[in-house]
C-alpha positions in Angstrom: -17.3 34.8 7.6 -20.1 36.9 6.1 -21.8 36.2 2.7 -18.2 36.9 0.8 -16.4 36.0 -2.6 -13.8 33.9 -0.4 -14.6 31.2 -2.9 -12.9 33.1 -5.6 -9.6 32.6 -3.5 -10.2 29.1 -3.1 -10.2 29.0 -6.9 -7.6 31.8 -7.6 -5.6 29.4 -5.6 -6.6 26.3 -7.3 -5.6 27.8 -10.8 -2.6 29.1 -9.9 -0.8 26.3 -7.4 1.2 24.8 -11.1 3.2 28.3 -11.4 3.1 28.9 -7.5 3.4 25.7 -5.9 4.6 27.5 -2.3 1.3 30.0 -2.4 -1.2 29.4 0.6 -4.3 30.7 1.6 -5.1 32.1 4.7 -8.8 32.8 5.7 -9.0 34.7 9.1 -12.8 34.8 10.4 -15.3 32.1 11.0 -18.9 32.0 10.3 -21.8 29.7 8.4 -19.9 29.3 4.8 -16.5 27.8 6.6 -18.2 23.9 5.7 -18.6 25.0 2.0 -15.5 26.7 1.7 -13.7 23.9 3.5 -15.4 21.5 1.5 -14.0 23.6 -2.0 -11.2 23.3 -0.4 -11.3 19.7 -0.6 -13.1 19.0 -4.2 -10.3 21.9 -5.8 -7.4 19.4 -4.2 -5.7 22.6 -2.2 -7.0 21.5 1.4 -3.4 21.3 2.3 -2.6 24.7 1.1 -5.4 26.6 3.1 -5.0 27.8 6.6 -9.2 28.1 8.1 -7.9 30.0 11.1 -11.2 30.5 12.7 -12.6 33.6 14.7 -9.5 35.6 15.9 -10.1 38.5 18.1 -7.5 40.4 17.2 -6.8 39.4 13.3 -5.3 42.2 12.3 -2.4 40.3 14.0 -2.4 37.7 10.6 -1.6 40.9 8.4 2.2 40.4 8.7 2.1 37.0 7.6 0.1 37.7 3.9 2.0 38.6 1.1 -1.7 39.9 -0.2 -4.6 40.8 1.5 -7.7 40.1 -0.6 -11.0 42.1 0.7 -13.5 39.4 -0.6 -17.0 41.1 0.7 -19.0 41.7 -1.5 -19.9 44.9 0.1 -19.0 46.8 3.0 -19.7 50.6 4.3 -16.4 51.3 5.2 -13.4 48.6 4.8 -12.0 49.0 8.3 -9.9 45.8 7.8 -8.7 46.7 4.8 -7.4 50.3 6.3 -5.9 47.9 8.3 -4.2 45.9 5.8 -3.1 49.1 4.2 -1.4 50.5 7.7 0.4 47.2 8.4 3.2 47.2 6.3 4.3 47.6 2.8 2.1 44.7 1.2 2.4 43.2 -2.8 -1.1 44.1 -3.6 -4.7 44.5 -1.4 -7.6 43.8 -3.3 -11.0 45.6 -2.4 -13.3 42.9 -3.7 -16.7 44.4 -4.3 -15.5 47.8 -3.5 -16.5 50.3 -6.2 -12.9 52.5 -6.3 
């Protein structure tokens, strides 16, 4: 897990778990900000709703089990894993985080 705005689905998640009480979060990757973010996880009270998978070496293999697929970097040459995202399957929304569209 790069320098990302995964944080902002910890809290998305947070905010929303009244109106969505079956929503998860799934966070595919592993990397230096995995303590902090487990750690939100913890102080926002949705520990039990977050999935840390870890490293993965093929996760493009998670794509069929989102609903969403959130692009959180906050910048990227060229989104390979959200082309990904895209080609997997009909999706409910894919977010390009700090993408300029």
């Amino acid at each position: 897990m790069k320098s990302s705005g995964k944080n902002c689905c910890c809290r998305a998640l947070a905010k929303m778990r009244g109106q969505f009480p079956e929503a998860r979060l799934l966070l595919v990757g592993d990397g230096p900000e995995r303590p902090r973010l487990e750690q939100e996880a913890d102080t926002l009270g949705i520990r039990d709703r977050v999935c840390f998978a870890g490293y993965q070496p093929h996760p493009e293999r998670f794509l069929q089990a989102m609903d969403v697929f959130a692009l959180t970097s906050r910048s990227e040459g060229l989104p390979v894993s959200l082309l990904e995202a895209w080609a997997a399957g009909p999706a409910r929304g894919l977010f390009g985080g700090g993408r300029d569209s």
